[in-house]
Phi, psi and omega in degrees: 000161171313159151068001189296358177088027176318294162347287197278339175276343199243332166287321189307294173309007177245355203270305192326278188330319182256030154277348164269350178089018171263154160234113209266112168281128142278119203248159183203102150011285196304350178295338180283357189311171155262171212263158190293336205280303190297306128033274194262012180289314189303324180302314200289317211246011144258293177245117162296327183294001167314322194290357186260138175282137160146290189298147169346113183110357176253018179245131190290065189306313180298318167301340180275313150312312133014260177295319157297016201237324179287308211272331177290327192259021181072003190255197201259171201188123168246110184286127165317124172223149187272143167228131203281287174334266168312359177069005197220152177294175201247157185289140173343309187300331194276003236250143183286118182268125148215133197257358186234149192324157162228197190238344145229170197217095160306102192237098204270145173173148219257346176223024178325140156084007196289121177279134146339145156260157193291155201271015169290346181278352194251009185300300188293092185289170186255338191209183231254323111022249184271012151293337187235352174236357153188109185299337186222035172032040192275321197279305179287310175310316152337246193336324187279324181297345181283325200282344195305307184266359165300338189301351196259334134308278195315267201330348168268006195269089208283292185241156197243096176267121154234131180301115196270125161262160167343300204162180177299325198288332166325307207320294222308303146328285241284280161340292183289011181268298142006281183284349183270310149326290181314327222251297168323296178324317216206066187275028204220356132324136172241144117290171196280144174272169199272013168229028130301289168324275214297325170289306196324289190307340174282344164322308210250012188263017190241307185297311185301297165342280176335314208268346186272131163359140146233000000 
């Protein structure tokens, strides 16, 4: 789930690896977002909520195949990094060069392995979100039809951890800490109020369901 310590773990395990002489990369789902433009190409010519980052179908899959497939086979490569704030990928010159094998490749994300739901399922909306900005489930059907071509990462994954949380009503805690952090990081800077966070977070609340235990 958001804010479940995804992160933190996966740096702390890369501090670790080069405290043993490994070198260890880390990736995070969210680097792969697509940039506001493409964004809202999707907004103009499917859905408006599209123009928001975060659920399935805002991510650049084939770039993420890509790099994963290059940091695996040794060749040199430049990872994409989101910058959260601006809402948007940082331009290429700034993207992390690694030019040298490495020996694990950390890849973090809140909904890895995540499956389509059948589509009797999307009839019922979960949150106010798609009762009220999409009535006719043009948006959650996108995403859930999107996770279709997510299988082409997860198929790149040898192992899997997941971090078990409370449940979803956690994220909502979880999340604004999250931003509050980010916002400590970057104090010269505006991050999202917490009653941002709180619309944000209904984005993600039918793929999060789907993918937690139940």
């Amino acid at each position: 789930l958001q804010g479940s310590g995804k992160s933190t773990l996966a740096a702390q395990l890369a501090t670790l690896g080069k405290s043993r002489g490994l070198n260890i990369v880390v990736l995070s789902i969210d680097d792969f977002y697509y940039g506001k433009r493409e964004r809202n190409a999707l907004a103009r010519n499917i859905h408006p909520l599209l123009a928001k980052r975060g659920p399935p179908g805002t991510h650049d899959v084939a770039l993420a195949c890509k790099v994963l497939d290059k940091l695996k086979h040794g060749k040199s490569v430049h990872i994409p990094r989101f910058d959260k704030i601006s809402d948007t990928r940082l331009p290429p010159s700034r993207w992390q060069q690694v030019n040298t094998r490495v020996d694990l490749v950390i890849l973090e994300g809140w909904f890895l392995f995540a499956m389509p739901e059948h589509e009797s399922a999307l009839i019922t909306p979960v949150n106010a979100v798609e009762r009220q900005q999409d009535k006719e489930g043009v948006w959650r059907r996108y995403c859930n039809q999107a996770l279709k071509d997510y299988a082409k990462i997860w198929q790149r994954i040898d192992r899997s951890l997941f971090l078990q949380g409370p449940g979803f009503e956690q994220v909502k805690h979880w999340r604004w800490q999250q931003e509050q952090s980010l916002q400590a990081a970057n104090p010269h800077r505006t991050a999202m109020t917490k009653k941002e966070v709180d619309a944000f977070i209904l984005l993600f609340e039918r793929t999060s369901r789907n993918v937690f235990p139940q």
